[in-house]
N, C-alpha and C positions, 0 to 999 in steps of 0.2 A: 075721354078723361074729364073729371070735372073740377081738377085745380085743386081740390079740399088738400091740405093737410092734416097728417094723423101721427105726428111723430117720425114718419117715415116718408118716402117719395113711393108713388104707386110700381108696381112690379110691374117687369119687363109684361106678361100676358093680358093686361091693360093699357099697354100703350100701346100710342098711334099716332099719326100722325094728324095733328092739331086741326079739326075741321072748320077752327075759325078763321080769324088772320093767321097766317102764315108769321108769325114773327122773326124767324130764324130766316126765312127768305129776305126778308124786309132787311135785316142787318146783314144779311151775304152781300144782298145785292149793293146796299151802300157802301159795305165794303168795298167792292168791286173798284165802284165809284172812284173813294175816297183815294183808293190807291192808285191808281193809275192817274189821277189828277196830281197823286205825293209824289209817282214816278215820275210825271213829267215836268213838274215842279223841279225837283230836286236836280235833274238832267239841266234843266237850265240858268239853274241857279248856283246851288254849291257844286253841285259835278262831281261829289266824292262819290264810289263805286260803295261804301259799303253803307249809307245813307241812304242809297236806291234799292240796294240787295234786302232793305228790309222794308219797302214798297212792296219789291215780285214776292217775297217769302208771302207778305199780308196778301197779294193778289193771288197767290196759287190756293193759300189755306183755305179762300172764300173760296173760291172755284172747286175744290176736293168737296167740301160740304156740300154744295149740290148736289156734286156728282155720290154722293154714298148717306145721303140723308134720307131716304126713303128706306131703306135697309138700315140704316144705323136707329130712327125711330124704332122700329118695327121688333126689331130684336137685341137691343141694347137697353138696360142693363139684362142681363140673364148669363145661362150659365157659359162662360169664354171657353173655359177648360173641362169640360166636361162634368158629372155632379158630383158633390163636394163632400168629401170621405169624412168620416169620424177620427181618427187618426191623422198620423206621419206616416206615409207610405216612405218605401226604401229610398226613392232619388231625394227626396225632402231631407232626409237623414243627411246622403251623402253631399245635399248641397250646403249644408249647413257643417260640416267639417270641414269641406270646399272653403267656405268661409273664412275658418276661423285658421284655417291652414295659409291663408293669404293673407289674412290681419297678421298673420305673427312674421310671415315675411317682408309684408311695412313696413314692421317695426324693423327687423332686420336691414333695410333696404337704407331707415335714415341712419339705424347705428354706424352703418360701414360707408357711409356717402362719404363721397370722394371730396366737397367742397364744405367746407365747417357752418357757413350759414345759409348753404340752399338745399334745396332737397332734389335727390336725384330724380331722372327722369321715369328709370323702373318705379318710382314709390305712385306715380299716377296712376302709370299702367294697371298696377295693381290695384290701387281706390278702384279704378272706372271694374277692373273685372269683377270686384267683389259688390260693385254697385249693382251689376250684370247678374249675379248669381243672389244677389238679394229681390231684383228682378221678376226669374224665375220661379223661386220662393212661392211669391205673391201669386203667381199665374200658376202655381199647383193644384189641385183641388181637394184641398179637405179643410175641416175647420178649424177655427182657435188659432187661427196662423199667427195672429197678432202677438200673442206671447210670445211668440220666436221669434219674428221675426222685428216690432219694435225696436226691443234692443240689439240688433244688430245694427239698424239702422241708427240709432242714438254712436254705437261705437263707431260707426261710419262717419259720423258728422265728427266727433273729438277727437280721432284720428286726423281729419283735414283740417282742423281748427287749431288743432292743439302741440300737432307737431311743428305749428309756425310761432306758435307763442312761445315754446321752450327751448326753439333749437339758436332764439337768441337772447345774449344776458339782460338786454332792455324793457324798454317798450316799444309793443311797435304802434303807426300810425300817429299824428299831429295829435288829434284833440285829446286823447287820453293822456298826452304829458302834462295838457290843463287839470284835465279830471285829477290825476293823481296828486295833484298841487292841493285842488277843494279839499279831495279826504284826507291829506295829509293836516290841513286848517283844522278840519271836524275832529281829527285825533288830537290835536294840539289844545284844544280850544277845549274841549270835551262839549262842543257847543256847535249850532249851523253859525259861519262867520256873514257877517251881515256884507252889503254892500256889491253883491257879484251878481251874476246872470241865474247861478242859480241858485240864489239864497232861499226861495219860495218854491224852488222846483231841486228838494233834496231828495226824492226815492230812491234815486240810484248811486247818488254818492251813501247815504245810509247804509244802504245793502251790502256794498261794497267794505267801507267804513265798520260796519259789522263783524261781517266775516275777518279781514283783517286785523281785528281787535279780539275775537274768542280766538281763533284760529294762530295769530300770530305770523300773519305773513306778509309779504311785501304787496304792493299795489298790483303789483301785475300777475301775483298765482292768486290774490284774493278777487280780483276778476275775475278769472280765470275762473275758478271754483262755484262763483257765484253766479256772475252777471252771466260769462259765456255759457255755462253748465245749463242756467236755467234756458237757453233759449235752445240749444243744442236738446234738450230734453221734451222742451213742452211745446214747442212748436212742431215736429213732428206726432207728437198725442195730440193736440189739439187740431191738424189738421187732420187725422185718420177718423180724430171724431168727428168732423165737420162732411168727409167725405163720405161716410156711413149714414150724415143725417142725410145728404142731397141725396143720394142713388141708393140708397138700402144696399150698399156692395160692398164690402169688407176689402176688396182689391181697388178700389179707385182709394179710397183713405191712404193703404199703405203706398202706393205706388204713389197718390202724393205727399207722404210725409216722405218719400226717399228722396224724390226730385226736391222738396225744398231744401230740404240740408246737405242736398250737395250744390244748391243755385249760389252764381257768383257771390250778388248782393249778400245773399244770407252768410254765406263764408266767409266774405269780406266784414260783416259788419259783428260776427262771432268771434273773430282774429280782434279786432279794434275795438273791444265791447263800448257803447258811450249809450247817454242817456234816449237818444232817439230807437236805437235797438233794443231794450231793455224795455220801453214804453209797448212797443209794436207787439211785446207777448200779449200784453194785457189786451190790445187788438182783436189777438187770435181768440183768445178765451172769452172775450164776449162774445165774437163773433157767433162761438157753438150755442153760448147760452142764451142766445136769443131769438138762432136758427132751431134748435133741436129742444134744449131744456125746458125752454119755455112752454110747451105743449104738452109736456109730463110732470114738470112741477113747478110750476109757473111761481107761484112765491119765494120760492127760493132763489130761482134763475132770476128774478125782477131784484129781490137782494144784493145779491153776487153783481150781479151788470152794476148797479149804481155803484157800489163799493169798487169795481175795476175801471170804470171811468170815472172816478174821484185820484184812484190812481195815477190815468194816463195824464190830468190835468198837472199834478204834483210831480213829474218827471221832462216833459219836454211836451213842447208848442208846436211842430211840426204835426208830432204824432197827433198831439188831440187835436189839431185842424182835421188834419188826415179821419180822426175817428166821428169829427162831426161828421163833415163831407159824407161818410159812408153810411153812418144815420138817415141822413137828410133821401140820399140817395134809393138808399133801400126802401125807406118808408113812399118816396117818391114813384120808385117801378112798381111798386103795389099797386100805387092809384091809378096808374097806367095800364098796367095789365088788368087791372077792373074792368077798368071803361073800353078797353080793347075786346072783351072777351065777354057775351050775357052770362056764361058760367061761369061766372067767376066766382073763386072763396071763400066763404062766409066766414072763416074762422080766423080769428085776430090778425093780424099781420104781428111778423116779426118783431117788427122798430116803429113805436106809433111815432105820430108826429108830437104830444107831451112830450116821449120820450128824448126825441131827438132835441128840440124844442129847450126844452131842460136842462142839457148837455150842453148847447150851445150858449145858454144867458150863465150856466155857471163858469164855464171857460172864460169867455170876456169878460162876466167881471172879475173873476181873479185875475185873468190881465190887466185889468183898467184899476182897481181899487188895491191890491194887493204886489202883484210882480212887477208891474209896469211893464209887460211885453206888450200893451194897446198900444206903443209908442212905436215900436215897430212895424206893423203891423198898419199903421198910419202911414208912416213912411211908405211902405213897398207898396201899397196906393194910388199914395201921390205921385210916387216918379212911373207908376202903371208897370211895376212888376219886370223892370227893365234889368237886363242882362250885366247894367253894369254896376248894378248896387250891389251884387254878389262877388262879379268875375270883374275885375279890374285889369287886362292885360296888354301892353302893346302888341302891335301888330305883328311882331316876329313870333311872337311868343304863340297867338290865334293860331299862326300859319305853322306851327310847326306839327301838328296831327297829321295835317295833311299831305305833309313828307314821309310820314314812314308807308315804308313798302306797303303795298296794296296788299298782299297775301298776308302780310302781319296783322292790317287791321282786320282782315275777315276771320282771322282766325281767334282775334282779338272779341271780335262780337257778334259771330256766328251764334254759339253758345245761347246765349243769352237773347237774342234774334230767336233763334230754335219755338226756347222756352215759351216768348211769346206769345207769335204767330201760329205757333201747332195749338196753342190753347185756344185758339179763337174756335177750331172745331167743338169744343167742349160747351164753351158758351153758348154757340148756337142750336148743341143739343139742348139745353137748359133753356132756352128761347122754344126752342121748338114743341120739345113734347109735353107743353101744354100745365106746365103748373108753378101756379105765381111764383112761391119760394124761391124756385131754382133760378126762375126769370131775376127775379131782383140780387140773388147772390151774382149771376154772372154781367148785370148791368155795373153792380158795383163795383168787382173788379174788368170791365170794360172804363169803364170813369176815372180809374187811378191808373191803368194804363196809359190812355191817353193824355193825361196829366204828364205822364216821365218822357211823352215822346213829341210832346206840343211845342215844348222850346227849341226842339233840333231846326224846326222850320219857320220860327216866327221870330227867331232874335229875343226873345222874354225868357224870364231864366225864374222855377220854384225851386230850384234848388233839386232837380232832376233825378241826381242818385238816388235820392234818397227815396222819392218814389218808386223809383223800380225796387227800391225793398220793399217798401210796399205792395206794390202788383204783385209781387211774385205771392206773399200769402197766402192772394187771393187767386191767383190765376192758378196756384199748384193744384186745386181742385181742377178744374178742369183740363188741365194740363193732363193730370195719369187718366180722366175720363175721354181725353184725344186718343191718345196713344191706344188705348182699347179699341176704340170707335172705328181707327182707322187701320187697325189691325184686322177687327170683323170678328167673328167667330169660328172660327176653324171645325172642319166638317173629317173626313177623310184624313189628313195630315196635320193632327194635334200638336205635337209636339217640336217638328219645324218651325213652327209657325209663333209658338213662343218661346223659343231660342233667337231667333231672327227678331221679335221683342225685344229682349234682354239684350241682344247683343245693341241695339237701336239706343236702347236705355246707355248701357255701358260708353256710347260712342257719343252721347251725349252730355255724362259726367264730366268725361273727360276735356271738352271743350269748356267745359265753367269753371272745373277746379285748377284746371291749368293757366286760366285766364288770368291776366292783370289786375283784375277786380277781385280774386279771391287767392290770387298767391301773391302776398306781400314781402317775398322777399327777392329774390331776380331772377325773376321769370326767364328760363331757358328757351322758350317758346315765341317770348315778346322782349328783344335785346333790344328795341328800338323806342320803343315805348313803355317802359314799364320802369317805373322809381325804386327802390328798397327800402323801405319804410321801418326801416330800424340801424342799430348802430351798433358795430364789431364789439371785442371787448375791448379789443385793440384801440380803438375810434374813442368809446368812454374813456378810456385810459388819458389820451389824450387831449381829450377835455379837460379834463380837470388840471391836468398840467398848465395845460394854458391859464387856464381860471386862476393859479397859483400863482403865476410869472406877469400877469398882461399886466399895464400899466394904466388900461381905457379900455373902450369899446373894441370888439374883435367881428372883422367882415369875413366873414362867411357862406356857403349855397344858403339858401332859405331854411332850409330843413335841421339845419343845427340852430336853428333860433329855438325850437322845441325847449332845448335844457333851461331857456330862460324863465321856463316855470319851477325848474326842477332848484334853480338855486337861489341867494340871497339878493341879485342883482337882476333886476329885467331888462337890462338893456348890455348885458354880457357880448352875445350875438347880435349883429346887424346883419342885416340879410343886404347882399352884395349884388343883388340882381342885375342893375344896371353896367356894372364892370363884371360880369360874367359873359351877359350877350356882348357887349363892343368890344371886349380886350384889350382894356387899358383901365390902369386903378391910379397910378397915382394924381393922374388931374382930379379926381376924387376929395383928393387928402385923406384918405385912408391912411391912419399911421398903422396899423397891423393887420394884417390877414390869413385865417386857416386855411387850409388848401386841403381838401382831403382827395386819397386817392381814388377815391371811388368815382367822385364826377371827371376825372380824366376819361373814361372810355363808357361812361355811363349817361342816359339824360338825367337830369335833373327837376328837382320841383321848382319853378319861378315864377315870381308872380303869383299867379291862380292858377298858371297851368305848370307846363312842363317844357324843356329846352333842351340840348346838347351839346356841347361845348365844341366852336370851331376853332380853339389854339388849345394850345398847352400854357395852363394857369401857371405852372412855374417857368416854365422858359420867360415868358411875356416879363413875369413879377422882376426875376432876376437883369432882365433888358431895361425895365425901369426904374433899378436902382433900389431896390429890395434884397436886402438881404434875409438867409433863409436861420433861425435863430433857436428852432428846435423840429424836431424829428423824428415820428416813430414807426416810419415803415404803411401806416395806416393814411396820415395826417403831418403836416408839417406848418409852422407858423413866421411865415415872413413880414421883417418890421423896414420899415422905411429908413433908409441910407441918406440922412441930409448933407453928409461929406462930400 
């Protein structure tokens, strides 16, 4: 192979295994390393069972590649399912009614659920098996699948996203009750309001702000419509096209645009739409035009990329760090696998260093001359990116992860774990078989990886979640390029053999969209750890009651501090933390406090993490002289008895 790019990655009957360095062995083998040093690290250190469980996952993945990378070069990509019909042959047909016979029993499944704000436990079963038969789909063999099966995939992700957004009257999740506060200013004002975080970084309160203004709807379906729509839509097209440019295979694209929009992060950040999700399309979409477009119509793709990273600057500072990094990064594995390799590529790279270069002196100075986010940015510096300029928590609060049942957190971040560690095969084929591009797309999602999983073992905190939304964009490429890889090519028994896929795929849906991190409202799965990140109608109701009667500040769980965006007062809600873990409020001088029924048998958000409550809030209130002064079955408001 001699590395060139031609718009496409060379076909399977030209590959081989890379007669130069070995690169894919080189990053196995450090892997190997890396992990078992994390294993024994972690064993000695923090001790938790599912911090090490994602050590062996990293140490088996490296070890599997070894073992099947002399066969996975050799005949990977080419044809898995044998050669690829012109048509929909009959089972394609029947799978695709399969489909749409199971989507309509979702919907069935939440209309008739048994609990008004969760969603029952058959509506999963059913995503993972239509995630399972969208699967199959993909591992058919004829062409033009993508018109089919795309949009299934698109009604896959707004079915998981969307049946969480409207089965409650609210909002759900914290920062969007901010956001809704901005655009509600921007509609007020008919202007950006000066003086906030994000006065200089309006794309996504605009877009939103938009819609809601032709459209006519409240804050949370003009999200909905907008923000989540667009990511639910183009992130799966933008990854089918990214994975069509790496492998020339029309099944690694789709298989990962299904895996992303059903990954935790993605789900979770679809649910909660805010400017950091909203930015990361823009991500995706240069990503192809710089990998793919660029080498077919280079002036227009050089157009479009400046205009979407003037974008990601204008929306959120995570992202466009995140988009330099990946710049920097990409244009950087080029010059490595240059020098690594005498054959190497004559033809442009990707992401020059201008380019990247460019990107980065316009970000900071819009930081430094314009937003003022260089002030920040100074800070997390100075104090060296320390865990506690983010995460502020006493020490019961740290320790209480480490209480819930051991089977809850695996099941908690298996998932997501999975999604990873099985992609690490994928990468090291793109390391391996010998051509720059693919080397540097899977270096850069190796670099944001390790980015979301650096702080677990160094005490330093970037703010982790939100990398792992990151990764996953990039890792869902190689992610459906694993799952192939270590599937093989089926000889004699075809069709077992991607059924046992599909079913593989399905059993791994099911672990993310069940997840904590993508079902935000009470996880039937995770009772021990998991918040509800919205409020009954019941709950609002009595908000505002309260809001009508209080006579001062009202203590509260954390999580009802939220409305303090929503109304005329910001200091409505105080958040009670401290008399929640000790149980005891009135040495406090708390003259009134909500009580909702929710945190009785629920944990709670506190602090920066999460907690449990060891008494009963109203027994305790009522023992110190608290009386209880209204009451709706949801929530109830006790004031202090000075008699």
């Amino acid at each position: 192979m001699n590395g060139r790019w031609n718009g496409s990655p060379p076909s399977s009957k030209n590959s081989g295994v890379d007669s130069g360095m070995h690169l894919d062995k080189i990053l196995a083998g450090s892997g190997i390393v890396v992990s078992a040093v994390l294993i024994a690290y972690l064993t000695l250190t923090v001790g938790r069972l599912v911090f090490i469980l994602a050590g062996v996952l990293t140490l088996l993945c490296c070890l599997l590649w070894l073992a099947i990378r002399e066969r996975a070069i050799q005949e990977f990509p080419g044809s898995w399912a044998g050669e690829a019909k012109t048509g929909k042959d009959r089972l394609f047909v029947v799978l695709l009614i399969l489909f749409l016979v199971l989507y309509v029993l979702s919907i069935a499944a939440l209309h008739t659920r048994a609990s008004l704000y969760e969603r029952p436990s058959g509506y999963f079963i059913l995503v993972s098996l239509m995630a399972g038969v969208v699967a199959l789909e993909i591992l058919l063999p004829h062409q033009r699948k993508a018109l089919w099966v795309l949009p299934q995939i698109v009604l896959l992700g707004i079915s998981v996203a969307w049946s969480q957004i409207l089965i409650v009257p609210g909002i759900l999740g914290s920062d969007p009750w901010w956001h809704s506060m901005f655009v509600s200013r921007i509609l007020d004002l008919s202007a950006i309001p000066g003086g906030y975080w994000y006065t200089h970084m309006p794309l996504f309160h605009l877009e939103v702000a938009g819609t809601s203004l032709l459209a006519g709807l409240d804050y949370r379906l003009a999200a909905m419509l907008s923000v989540s729509l667009a990511q639910i839509v183009i992130f799966p097209a933008a990854i089918y096209l990214l994975g069509n440019a790496l492998f020339d295979d029309e099944r690694v694209g789709l298989l990962a645009g299904l895996m992303l929009v059903t990954a935790n992060q993605q789900v979770g950040m679809s649910v909660t739409s805010i400017p950091n999700a909203f930015a990361a399309i823009f991500i995706a979409l240069v990503l192809y035009l710089l990998f793919k477009l660029k080498y077919t119509r280079p002036a227009r793709a050089g157009s479009l990329a400046l205009l979407l990273l003037s974008a990601i600057i204008l929306t959120h500072t995570i992202t466009a760090a995140c988009m330099a990094l990946v710049l920097f990064v990409v244009w950087g594995a080029c010059r490595v696998y240059g020098c690594l390799r005498e054959d190497a590529a004559t033809e442009p790279y990707p992401v020059t260093l201008g380019l990247a270069s460019l990107f980065l002196a316009a970000m900071l100075g819009w930081w430094y001359f314009v937003s003022g986010h260089i002030a920040v940015l100074r800070d997390l510096v100075r104090q060296g990116f320390t865990r506690a300029y983010f995460v502020q928590n006493p020490p019961i609060v740290d320790a209480y992860p480490g209480l819930v049942p051991v089977p809850e957190q695996i099941f908690n971040n298996i998932g997501m774990f999975l999604f990873f560690t099985v992609s690490l095969v994928g990468i090291f084929y793109l390391a391996g078989r010998g051509e720059r591009n693919g080397f540097a797309f899977g270096t850069a999602g190796l670099i944001l990886l390790g980015i979301g999983f650096f702080p677990l073992i160094t005490g330093l905190s970037f703010i982790e979640h939100r990398w792992w939304y990151f990764s996953q964009i990039l890792i869902a490429v190689p992610l459906a390029a694993s799952l192939l890889l270590i599937a093989g090519r089926p000889r004699a028994r075809r069709v077992p053999t991607a059924f046992l896929l599909a079913a593989c795929v399905g059993l791994l849906v099911f672990t993310m969209i069940a997840s904590p991190a993508a079902d935000t409202g009470s996880p039937i799965f995770s009772p021990n750890s998991a918040v509800r990140t919205g409020f009954t109608e019941s709950e609002l109701w009595a908000l505002d009651t309260v809001d009508s009667m209080r006579t001062g500040p009202v203590g509260a769980d954390r999580y009802v501090q939220v409305v303090n965006y929503a109304g005329p007062d910001p200091a409505f809600i105080i958040p009670a933390d401290d008399m929640l873990i000790e149980g005891t409020y009135r040495s406090y001088g708390m003259d009134a406090l909500l009580v909702r029924e929710y945190i009785r048998g629920h944990p709670i958000f506190c602090y920066d993490g999460m907690f449990r409550l060891t008494h009963d809030p109203e027994k305790t209130l009522a023992g110190e002289g608290y009386d209880r002064v209204y009451g709706s079955g949801s929530a109830g408001l006790f004031r202090l008895n000075d008699l």
